[in-house]
N, C-alpha and C positions, 0 to 999 in steps of 0.2 A: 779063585781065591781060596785060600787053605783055610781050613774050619778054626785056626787059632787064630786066625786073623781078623773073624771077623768081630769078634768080643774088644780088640782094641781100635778097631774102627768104629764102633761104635762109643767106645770108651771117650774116640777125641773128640766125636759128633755131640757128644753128652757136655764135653766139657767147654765145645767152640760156640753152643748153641745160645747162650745168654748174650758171647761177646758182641755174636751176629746182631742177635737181636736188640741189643742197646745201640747199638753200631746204626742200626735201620730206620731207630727212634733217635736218635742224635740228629740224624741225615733229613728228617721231615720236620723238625721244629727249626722255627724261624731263626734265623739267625742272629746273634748276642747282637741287641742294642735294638732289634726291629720294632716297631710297636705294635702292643697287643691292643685289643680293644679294652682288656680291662683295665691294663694299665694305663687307659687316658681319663678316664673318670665320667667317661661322655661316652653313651651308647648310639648307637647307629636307630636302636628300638625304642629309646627312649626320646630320641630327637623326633624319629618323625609321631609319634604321641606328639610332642610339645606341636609338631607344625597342625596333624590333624584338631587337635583341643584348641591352640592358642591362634593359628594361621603364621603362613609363613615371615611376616611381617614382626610378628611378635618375637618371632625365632629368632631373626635374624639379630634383633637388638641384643636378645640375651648372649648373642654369640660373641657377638661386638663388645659389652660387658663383662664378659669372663674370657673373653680375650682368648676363644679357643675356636678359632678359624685355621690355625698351622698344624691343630689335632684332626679337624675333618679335611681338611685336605691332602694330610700325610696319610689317612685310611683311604681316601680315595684315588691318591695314586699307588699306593696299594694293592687296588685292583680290588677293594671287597665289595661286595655285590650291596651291600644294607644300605652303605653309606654312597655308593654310587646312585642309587635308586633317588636318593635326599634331593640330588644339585637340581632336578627342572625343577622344583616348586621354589628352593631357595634362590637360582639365579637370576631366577625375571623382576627381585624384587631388590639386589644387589647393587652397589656402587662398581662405575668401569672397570677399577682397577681389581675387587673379588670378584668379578666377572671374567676378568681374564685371570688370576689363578685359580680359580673355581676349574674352565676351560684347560689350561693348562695341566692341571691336574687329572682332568676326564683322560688328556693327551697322552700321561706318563700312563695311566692304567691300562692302555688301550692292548699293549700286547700282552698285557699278566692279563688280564681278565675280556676280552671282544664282548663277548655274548652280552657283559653289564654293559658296559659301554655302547656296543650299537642299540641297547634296547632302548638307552634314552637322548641318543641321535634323531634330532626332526627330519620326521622321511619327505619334507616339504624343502628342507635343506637351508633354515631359518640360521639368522646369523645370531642367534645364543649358541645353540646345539646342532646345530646342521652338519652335515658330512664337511663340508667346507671349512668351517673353521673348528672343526677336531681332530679331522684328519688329515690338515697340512703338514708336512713334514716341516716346515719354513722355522728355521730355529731348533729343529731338535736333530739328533745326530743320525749316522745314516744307518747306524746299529739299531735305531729305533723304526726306521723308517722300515726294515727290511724285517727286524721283526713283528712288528703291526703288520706288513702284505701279509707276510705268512700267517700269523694270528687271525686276521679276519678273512681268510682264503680256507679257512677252517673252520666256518661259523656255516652250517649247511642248517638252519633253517628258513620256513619259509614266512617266519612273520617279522625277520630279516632281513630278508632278499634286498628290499630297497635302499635298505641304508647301508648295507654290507656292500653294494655297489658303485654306492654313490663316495663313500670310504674310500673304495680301492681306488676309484678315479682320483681324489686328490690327492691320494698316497701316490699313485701314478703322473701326476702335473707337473710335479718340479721334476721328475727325471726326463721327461717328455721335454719342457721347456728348456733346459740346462744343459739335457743331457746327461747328466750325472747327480746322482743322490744327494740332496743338503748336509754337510757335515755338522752343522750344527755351530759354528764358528762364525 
């Protein structure tokens, strides 16, 4: 490199270095319209305050009341660990049908976040939270299905093991039975 050249290579470095870098901060914030946690007016820290102070029972009324059941489960398929940690103390206490979006929900987080998710999968394989009916593919598409094996085929710990297995088996049933992955249709 010629000694004049390197005062305008660095000239462009100086000048490309902001674009980069907002360019990099662009690229890691959530995408326009996603939901933040602040913007729901409802904390994942402050929920579970209300369950440890009031019990889950109490909670759940109030949730019922301000009608903000489509907030905690849009943070929970989400994938975020606070509000993922919430659903075993609130599902057992739940009507069928937020039992099964509750579940549902656990379902969508499961390839954005494994590690939440199988931490509050029952390693006895219970039908709230069991590997069984969290990780059926049965209704969800095969893009999910394929990213969930690979998602929790990457969960290497070992207080895990059991549920990260018992996971892949039912993410493994329906192609097993069918033959082919559930399109979700």
């Amino acid at each position: 490199m010629r000694p004049s050249t390197f005062p305008r290579l660095m000239l462009l470095v100086a000048l490309l270095a902001p674009t980069i870098g907002l360019t990099a901060l662009a690229a890691s914030l959530p995408p326009a319209g996603a939901p933040t946690e602040a913007g729901m007016g409802l904390s994942a820290r402050a929920l579970a305050r209300q369950i440890h102070e009031d019990g889950a029972e109490a909670t759940i009324k109030t949730l019922d009341e301000h009608k903000a059941w489509p907030q905690l489960r849009r943070a929970v398929a989400a994938g975020w660990s606070g509000w993922i940690d919430l659903v075993p103390d609130l599902i057992i206490h739940t009507d069928d049908q937020t039992t099964a979006r509750l579940r549902t929900a656990l379902r969508l987080a499961l390839p954005r976040n494994p590690r939440a998710v199988l931490a509050v999968v029952d390693p006895g394989n219970g039908p709230l939270l069991g590997a069984g009916a969290l990780c059926t593919p049965h209704g969800m598409t095969a893009h999910w299905r394929t990213s969930s094996i690979r998602a929790v085929s990457d969960i290497h710990d070992i207080h895990l093991t059991r549920q990260a297995t018992d996971c892949q088996a039912a993410l493994s049933a329906a192609s097993a039975v069918t033959g082919k992955a559930n399109s979700g249709t």
